[in-house]
C-alpha positions in Angstrom: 20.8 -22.4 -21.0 22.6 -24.9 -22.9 26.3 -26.1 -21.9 29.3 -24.7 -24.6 30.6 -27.8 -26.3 34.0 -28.4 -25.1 37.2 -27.2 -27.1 38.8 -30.3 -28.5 42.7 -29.7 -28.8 44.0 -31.1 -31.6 47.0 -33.2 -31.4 50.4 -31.8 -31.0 52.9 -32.7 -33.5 56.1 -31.5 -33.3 59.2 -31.9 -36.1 62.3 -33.3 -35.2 65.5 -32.8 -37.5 68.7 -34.4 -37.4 71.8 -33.3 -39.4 74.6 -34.6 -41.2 76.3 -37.2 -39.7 74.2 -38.0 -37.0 73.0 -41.8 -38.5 76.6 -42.7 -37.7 75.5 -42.1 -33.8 76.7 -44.9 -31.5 80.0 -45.6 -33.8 81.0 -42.0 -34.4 83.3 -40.7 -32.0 81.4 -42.2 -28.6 83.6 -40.4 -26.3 82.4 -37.4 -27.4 78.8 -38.2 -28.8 78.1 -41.8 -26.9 77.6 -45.0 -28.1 73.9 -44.6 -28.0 72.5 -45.0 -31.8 70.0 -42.5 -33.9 67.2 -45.3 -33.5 67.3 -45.6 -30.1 67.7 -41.6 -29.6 64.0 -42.2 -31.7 62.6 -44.5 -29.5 63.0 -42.4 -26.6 61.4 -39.7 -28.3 58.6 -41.6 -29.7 58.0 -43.3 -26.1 58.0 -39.3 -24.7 55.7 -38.5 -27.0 53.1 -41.6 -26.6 53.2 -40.6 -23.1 52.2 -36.2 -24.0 50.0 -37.6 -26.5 52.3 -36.1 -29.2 52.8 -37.0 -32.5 56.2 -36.4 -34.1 57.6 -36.2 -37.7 61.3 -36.8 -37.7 64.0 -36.6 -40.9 67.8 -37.1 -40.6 69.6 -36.1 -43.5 73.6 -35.5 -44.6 72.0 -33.1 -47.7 71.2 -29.2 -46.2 68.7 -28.9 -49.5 66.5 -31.9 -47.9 66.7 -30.3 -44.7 65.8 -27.1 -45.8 62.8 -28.7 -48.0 61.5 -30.9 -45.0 61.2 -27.9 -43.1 59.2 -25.8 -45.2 56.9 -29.2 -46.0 56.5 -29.7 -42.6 55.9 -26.0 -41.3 51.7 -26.2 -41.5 51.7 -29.3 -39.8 54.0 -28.8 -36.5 53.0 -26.8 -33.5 57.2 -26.5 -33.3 60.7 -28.2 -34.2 63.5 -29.5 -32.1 66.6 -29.4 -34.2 70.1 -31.0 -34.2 71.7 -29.2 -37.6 74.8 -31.4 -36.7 77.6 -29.0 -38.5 74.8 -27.0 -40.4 74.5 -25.3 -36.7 77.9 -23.3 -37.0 77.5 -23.1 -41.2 73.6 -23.0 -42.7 72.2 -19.4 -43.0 69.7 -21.2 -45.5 68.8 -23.9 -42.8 68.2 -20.8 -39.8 66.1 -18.6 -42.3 63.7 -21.5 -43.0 63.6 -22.4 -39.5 62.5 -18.4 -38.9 60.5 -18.5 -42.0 58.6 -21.3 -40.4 56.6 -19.2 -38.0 57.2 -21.8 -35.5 59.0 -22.0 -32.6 62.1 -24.5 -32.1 64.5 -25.7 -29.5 68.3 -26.4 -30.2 70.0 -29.8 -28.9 72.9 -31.3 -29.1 74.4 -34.4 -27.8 77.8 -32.8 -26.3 78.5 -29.5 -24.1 79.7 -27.4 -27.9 81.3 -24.9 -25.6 83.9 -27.5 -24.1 84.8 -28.4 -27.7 86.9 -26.7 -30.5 85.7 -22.6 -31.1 84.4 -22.9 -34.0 81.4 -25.1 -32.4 81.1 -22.5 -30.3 79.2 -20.2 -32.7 75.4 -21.0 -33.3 73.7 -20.0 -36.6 70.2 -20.7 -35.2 70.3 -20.0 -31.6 69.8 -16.5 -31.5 66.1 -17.1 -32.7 65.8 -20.5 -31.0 63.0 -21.2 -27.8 66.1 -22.4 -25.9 68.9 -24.8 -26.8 70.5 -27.6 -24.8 73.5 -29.7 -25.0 76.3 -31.5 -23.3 74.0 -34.2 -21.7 74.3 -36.8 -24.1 71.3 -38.1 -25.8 69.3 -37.3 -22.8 70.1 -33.6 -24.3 67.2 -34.7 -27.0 64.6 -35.5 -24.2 65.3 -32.7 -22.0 64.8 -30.5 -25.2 61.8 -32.1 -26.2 60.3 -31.8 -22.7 60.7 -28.4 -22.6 59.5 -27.9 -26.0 56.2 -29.9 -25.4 55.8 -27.8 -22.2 56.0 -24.8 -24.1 53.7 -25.5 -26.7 51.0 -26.5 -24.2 50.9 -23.5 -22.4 47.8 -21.7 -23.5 49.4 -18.0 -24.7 52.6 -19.5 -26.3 51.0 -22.1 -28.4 51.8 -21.9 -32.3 53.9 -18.6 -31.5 57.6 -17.8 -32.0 58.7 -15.9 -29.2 61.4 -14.1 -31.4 59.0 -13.2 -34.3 
């Protein structure tokens, strides 16, 4: 009886988005967001994701319409997003319904704790359908998120599936 070929699992690739205003990260308010910069926010993902075998495709935009258009480009390629929507979080229904329209599953981060922080932050436009969403530990927020999404996506039943579809 001959042996089944083993199943080869593609590579993961996951989408990461950042909003408006986060290229200014490292000069932008660094008591409250840190003095650590976009790029090396990047590196740390990238490094993460050499290390998961994980490919990324990232996009940081100050333009909601570029956002929204990433997203939808992207969607077939990702196994899932992890999203910063900056101030689009509290203000882009157009941002969360591609996110859902996406099929795919994503995780919320953000660099500070929103809930210590002025009430309107404290409303979330995308968490309700989000995997999970973490803030308020800097920018290891971003590789706590990322863990956890990577996790996620590996597990055998969840892979490629929204758990709020």
């Amino acid at each position: 009886m001959a042996e089944e070929p083993e199943a080869i699992e593609a590579p993961l690739r996951i989408g990461v988005l950042h909003g408006p205003n986060l290229n200014l990260l490292g000069t932008r308010e660094p008591e409250i967001y840190g003095s650590v910069t976009l790029a090396e926010i990047g590196e740390r993902l990238r490094a993460v994701a050499d290390a998961a075998s994980v490919t990324v495709a990232v996009v940081q935009s100050n333009h909601e319409g570029a956002l929204i258009d990433w997203v939808q480009e992207q969607a077939a390629g990702v196994a899932g997003f992890l999203v910063n929507a900056g101030g689009y979080t509290h203000s882009s229904v157009a941002l969360r319904d591609a996110l859902v329209a996406s099929g795919r599953p994503y995780v919320e981060v953000h660099l500070s704790n929103v809930h210590a922080r002025e009430p309107f932050r404290h409303v979330s436009l995308l968490a309700d359908r989000a995997l999970g969403v973490v803030s308020g530990f800097g920018a290891d927020s971003y590789d706590l998120a990322f863990r956890g999404l990577i996790q996620y996506l590996r597990r055998p039943s969840q892979a490629g599936s929204h758990p709020r579809s």
